[in-house]
N, C-alpha and C positions, 0 to 999 in steps of 0.2 A: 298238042305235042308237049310232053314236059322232057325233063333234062336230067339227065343221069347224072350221080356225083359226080364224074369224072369232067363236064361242062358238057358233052356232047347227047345231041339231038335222040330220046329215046321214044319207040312207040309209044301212043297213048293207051294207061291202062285201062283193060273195061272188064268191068265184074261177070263170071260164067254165072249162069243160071246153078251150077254145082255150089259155085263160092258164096252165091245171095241165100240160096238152103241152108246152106252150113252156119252163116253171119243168122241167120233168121234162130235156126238152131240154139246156136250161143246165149241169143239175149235172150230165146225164153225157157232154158236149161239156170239162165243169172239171174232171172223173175222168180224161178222155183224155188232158186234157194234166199230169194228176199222174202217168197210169199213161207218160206218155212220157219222165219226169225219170227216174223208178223205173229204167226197163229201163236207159236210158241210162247212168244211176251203176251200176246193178247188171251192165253187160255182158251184158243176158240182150239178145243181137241181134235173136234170131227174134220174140221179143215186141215189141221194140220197131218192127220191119221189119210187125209184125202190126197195128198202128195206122194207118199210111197206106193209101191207096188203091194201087192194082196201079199207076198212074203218077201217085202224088204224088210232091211236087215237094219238097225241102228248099233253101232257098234262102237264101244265105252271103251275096249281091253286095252288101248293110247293111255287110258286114264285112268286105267284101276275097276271100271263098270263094265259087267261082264256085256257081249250081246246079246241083241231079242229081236225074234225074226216071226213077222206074220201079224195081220193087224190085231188079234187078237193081246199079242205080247206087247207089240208096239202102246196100245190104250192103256196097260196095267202099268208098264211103264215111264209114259208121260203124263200120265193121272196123279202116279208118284211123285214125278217128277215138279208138276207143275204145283202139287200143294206142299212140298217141301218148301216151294218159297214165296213172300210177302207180294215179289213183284221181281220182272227179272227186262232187260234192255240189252239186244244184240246188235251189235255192228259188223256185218262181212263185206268185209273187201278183197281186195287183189286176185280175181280169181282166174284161172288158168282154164280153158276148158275145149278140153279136144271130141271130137264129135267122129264117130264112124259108124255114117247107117242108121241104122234104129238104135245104137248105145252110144254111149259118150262116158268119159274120165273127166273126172274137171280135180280143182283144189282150191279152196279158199281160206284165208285166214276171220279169224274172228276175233271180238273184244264183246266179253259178256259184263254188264255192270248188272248186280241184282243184289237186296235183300233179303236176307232168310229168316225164319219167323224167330226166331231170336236177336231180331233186330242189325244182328249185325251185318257190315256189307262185306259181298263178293265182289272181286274185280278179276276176270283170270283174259287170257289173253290164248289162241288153241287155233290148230289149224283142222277144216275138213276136207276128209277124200273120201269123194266121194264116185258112185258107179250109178247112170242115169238112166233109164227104159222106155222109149218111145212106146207109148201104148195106146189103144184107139182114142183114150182120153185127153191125150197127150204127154208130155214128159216128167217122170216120176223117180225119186230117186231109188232103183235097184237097193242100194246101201248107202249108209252117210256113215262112215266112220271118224270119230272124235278123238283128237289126243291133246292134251295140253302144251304149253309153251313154258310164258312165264308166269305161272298159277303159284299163288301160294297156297298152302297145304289148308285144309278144309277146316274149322274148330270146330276146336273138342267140346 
C-alpha cells in the first residue's frame, strides 16, 4: 500500500503491460540518440547514417544549415561535416520523449565541445527535436532538427 500526499491510504501502483512498452520505448528512442553523439564524435559514418530512416531528414534551418533528406544527402553531409573538424565531444541531456505507436516526439538539449582544423575551439550549447520511426530495425530518427542556444557565432 503507499500513501497519498494528503496521508491517506492509496492503491498500490502497478505498471500496464501499455506503460512497460512505452517505458521500454523511451529508453531505447534515449540510446538512439546516445548511439547518434557516439558515431558522430567517433567518425564511424555508416553507424551513424544507420540510425535514420532511408529519408530522414537532418535539419540545420535553427541554425543557419539548410536540411538534407535521404541517406544519400545525409553521407555528403556528415562526411562534411565530420572533416570540417579536428575532433568534436557531444553531451545530451534532459530529454523529454513522448511515444505514440510506432512514432514518437522527444527534445533534448546538447553541449558540443570540438576543435576545427584551424585549431581553434567550439563550445555551442543547442537544443534537438526530434520526430522517431519505429521500423522493423527498430527506432530511427524520422528527422533530428538542430537549432542553437548559447552558440557563439562561427570564425571567420
Amino acid at each position: 500500500m503507499t500513501h497519498s500526499p494528503t496521508g491517506t491510504a492509496a492503491a498500490p501502483r502497478t505498471a500496464s503491460a501499455a506503460g512497460a512498452a512505452a517505458d521500454s520505448d523511451i529508453e531505447l528512442i534515449r540510446r538512439l540518440t546516445h548511439e547518434y553523439v557516439s558515431a558522430l564524435d567517433g567518425g564511424r559514418l555508416d553507424d551513424l547514417l544507420a540510425l535514420f530512416t532511408e529519408d530522414g531528414v537532418w535539419d540545420g534551418t535553427g541554425w543557419g544549415i539548410p536540411a538534407v533528406q535521404g541517406t544519400a544527402a545525409l553521407r555528403e553531409f556528415f562526411t562534411s561535416t565530420m572533416a570540417s573538424n579536428r575532433g568534436t565531444c557531444h553531451l545530451v541531456l534532459n530529454h523529454i520523449i513522448d511515444v505514440d505507436g510506432d512514432a514518437a516526439k522527444g527534445t533534448a538539449y546538447f553541449h558540443a565541445f570540438g576543435r576545427r582544423l584551424d585549431g581553434s575551439l567550439q563550445d555551442s550549447l543547442g537544443l534537438y527535436s526530434d520526430s522517431f520511426a519505429r521500423t522493423a530495425r527498430g527506432w530511427k530518427f524520422a528527422r533530428r532538427s538542430v537549432s542553437g542556444l548559447l552558440t557563439p557565432p562561427a570564425a571567420d
